[in-house]
FIKOLZA-1660 file (N, C-alpha, C; in steps of 0.1 Angstrom, whole numbers, plus 5000, padded with zeros to 4 digits):
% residues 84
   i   px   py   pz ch aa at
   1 7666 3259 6794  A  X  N
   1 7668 3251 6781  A  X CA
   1 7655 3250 6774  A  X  C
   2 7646 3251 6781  A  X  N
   2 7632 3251 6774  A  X CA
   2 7625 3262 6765  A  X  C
   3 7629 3273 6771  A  X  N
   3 7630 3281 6765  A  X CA
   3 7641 3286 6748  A  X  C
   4 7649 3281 6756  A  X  N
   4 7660 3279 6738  A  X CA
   4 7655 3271 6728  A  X  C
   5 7648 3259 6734  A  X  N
   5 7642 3253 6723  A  X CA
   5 7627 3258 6721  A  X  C
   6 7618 3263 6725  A  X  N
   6 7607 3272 6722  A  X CA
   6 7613 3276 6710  A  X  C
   7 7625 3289 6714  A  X  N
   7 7629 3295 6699  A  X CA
   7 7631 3288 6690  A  X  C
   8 7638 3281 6689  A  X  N
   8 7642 3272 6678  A  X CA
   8 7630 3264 6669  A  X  C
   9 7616 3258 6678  A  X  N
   9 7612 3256 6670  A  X CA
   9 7604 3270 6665  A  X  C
  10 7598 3278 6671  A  X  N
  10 7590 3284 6666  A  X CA
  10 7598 3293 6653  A  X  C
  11 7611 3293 6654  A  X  N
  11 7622 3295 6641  A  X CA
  11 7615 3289 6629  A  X  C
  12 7618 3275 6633  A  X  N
  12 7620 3264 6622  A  X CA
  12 7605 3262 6616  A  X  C
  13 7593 3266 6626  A  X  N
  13 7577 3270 6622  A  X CA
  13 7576 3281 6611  A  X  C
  14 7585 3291 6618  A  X  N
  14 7580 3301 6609  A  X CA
  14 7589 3304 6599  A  X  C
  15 7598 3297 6592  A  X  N
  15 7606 3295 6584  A  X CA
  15 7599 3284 6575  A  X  C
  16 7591 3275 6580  A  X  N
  16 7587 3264 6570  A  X CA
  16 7576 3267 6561  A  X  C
  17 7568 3275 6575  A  X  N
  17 7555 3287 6563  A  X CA
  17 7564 3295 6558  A  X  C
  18 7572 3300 6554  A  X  N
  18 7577 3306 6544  A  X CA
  18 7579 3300 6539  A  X  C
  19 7588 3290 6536  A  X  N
  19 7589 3281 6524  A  X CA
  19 7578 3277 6518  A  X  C
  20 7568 3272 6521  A  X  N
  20 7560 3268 6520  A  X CA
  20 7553 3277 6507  A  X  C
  21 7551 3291 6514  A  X  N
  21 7543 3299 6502  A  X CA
  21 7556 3309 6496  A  X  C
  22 7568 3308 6497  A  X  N
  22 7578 3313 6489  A  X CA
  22 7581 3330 6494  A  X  C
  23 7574 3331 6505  A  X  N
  23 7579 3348 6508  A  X CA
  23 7586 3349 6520  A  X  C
  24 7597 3353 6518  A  X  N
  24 7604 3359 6529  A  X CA
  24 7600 3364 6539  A  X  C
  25 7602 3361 6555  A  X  N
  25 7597 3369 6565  A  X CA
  25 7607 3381 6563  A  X  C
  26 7596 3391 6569  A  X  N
  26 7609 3406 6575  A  X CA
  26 7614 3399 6587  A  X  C
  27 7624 3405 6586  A  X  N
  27 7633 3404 6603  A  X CA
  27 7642 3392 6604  A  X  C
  28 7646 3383 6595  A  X  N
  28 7650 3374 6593  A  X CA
  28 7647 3361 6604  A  X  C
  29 7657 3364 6612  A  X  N
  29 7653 3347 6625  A  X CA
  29 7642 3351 6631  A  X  C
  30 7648 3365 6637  A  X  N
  30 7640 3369 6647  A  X CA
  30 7623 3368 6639  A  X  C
  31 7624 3376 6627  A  X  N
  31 7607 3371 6618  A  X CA
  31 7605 3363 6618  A  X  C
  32 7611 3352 6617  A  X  N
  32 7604 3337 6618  A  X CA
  32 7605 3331 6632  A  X  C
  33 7609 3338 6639  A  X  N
  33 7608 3330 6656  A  X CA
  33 7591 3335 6659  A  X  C
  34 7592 3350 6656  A  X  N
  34 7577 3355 6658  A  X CA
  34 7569 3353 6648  A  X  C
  35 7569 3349 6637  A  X  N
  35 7561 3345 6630  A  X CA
  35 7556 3327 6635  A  X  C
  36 7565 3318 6640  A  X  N
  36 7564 3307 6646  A  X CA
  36 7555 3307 6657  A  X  C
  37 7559 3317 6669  A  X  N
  37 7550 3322 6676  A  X CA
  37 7532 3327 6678  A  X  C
  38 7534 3335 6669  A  X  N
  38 7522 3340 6667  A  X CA
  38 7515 3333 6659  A  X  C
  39 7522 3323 6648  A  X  N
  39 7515 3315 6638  A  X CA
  39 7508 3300 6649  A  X  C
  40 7516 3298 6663  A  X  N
  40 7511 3289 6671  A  X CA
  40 7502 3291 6677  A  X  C
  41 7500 3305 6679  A  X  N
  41 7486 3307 6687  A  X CA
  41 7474 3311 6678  A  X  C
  42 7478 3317 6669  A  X  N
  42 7467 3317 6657  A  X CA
  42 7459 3304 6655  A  X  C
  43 7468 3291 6652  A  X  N
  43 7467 3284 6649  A  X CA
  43 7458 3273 6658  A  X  C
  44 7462 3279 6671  A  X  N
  44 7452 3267 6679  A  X CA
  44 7443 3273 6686  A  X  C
  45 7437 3287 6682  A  X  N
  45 7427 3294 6684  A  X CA
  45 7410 3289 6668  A  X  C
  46 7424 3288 6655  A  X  N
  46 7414 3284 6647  A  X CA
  46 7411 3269 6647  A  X  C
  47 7418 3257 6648  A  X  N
  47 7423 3244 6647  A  X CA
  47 7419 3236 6661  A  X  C
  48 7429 3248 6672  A  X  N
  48 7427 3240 6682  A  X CA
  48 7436 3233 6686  A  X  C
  49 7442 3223 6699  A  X  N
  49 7457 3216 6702  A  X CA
  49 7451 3202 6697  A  X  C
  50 7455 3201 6683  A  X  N
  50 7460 3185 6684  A  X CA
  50 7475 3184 6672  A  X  C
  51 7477 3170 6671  A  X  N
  51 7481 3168 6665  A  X CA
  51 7497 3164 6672  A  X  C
  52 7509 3164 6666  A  X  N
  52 7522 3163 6678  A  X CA
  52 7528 3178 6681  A  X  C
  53 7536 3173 6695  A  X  N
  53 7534 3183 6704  A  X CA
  53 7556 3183 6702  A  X  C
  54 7559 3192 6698  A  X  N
  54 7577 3195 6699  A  X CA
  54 7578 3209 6705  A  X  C
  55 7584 3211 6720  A  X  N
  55 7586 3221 6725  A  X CA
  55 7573 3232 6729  A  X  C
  56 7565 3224 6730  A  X  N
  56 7556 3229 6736  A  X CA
  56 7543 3239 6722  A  X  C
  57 7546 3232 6711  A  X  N
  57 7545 3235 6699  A  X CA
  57 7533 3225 6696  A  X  C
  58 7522 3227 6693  A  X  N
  58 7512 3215 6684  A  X CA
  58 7515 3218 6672  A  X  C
  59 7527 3211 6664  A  X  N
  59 7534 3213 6655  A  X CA
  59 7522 3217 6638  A  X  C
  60 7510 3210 6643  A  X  N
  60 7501 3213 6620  A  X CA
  60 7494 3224 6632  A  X  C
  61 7488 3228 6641  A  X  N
  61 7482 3239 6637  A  X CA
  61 7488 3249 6642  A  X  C
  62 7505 3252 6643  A  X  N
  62 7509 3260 6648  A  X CA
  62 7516 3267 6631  A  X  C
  63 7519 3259 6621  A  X  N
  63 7525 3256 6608  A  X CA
  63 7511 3262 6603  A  X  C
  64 7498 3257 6601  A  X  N
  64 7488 3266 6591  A  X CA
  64 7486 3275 6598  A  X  C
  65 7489 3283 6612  A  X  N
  65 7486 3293 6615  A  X CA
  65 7494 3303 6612  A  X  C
  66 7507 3299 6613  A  X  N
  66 7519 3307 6605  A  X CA
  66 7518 3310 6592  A  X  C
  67 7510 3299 6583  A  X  N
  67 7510 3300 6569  A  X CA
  67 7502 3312 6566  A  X  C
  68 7490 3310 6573  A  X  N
  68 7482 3319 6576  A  X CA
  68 7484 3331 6577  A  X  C
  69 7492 3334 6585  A  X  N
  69 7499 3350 6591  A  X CA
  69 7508 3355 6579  A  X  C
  70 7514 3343 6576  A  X  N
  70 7524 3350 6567  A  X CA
  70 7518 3353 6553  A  X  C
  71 7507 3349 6548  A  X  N
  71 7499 3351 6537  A  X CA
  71 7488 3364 6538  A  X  C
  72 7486 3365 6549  A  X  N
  72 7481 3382 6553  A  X CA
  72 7493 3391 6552  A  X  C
  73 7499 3390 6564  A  X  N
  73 7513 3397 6563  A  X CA
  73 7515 3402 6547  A  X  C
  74 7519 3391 6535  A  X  N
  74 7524 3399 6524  A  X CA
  74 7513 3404 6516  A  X  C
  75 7506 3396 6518  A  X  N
  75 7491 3405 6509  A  X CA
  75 7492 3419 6517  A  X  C
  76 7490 3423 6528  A  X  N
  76 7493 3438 6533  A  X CA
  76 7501 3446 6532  A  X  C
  77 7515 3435 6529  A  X  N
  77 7524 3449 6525  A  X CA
  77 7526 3446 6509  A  X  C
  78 7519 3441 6502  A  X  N
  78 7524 3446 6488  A  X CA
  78 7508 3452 6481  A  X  C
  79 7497 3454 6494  A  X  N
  79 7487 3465 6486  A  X CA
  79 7494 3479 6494  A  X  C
  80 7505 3480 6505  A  X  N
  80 7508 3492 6512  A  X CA
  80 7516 3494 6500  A  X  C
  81 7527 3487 6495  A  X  N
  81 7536 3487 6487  A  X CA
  81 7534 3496 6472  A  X  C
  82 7518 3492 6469  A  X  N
  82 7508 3496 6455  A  X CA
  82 7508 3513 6460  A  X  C
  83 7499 3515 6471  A  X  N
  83 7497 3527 6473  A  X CA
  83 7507 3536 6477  A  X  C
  84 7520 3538 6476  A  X  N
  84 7530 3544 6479  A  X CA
  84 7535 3552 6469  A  X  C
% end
């Protein structure tokens, strides 16, 4: 069960940096599960663990790390996008 909810939140992480800056992940869930993911360890590599903890999630720097990822992510594919 712990695992189901890992996905879920790192879903709802990496779905909310999208909202947030208005660009769609690629891959739809599955993009925002890994973008939730990877935006959590980004995030408490730059930030660090504080803040509250849901699913094993330090929910603000797991969210600016995502924001983060996801704001490189589209900057890189719309200068790949330019040069095509």
């Amino acid at each position: 069960m712990s695992l189901i909810w890992s996905l879920i939140i790192g879903g709802v992480i990496g779905w909310l940096a999208g909202l947030i800056l208005g660009h769609d992940i690629p891959g739809g869930i599955i993009g925002n599960i890994i973008a939730g993911f990877i935006g959590a360890w980004l995030g408490s590599l730059i930030l660090g663990s504080w803040g509250p903890v849901v699913g094993g999630f330090y929910i603000l720097p797991a969210l600016i790390g995502a924001i983060v990822l996801i704001f490189i992510l589209s900057f890189l594919l719309k200068t790949l996008n330019r040069t095509a």
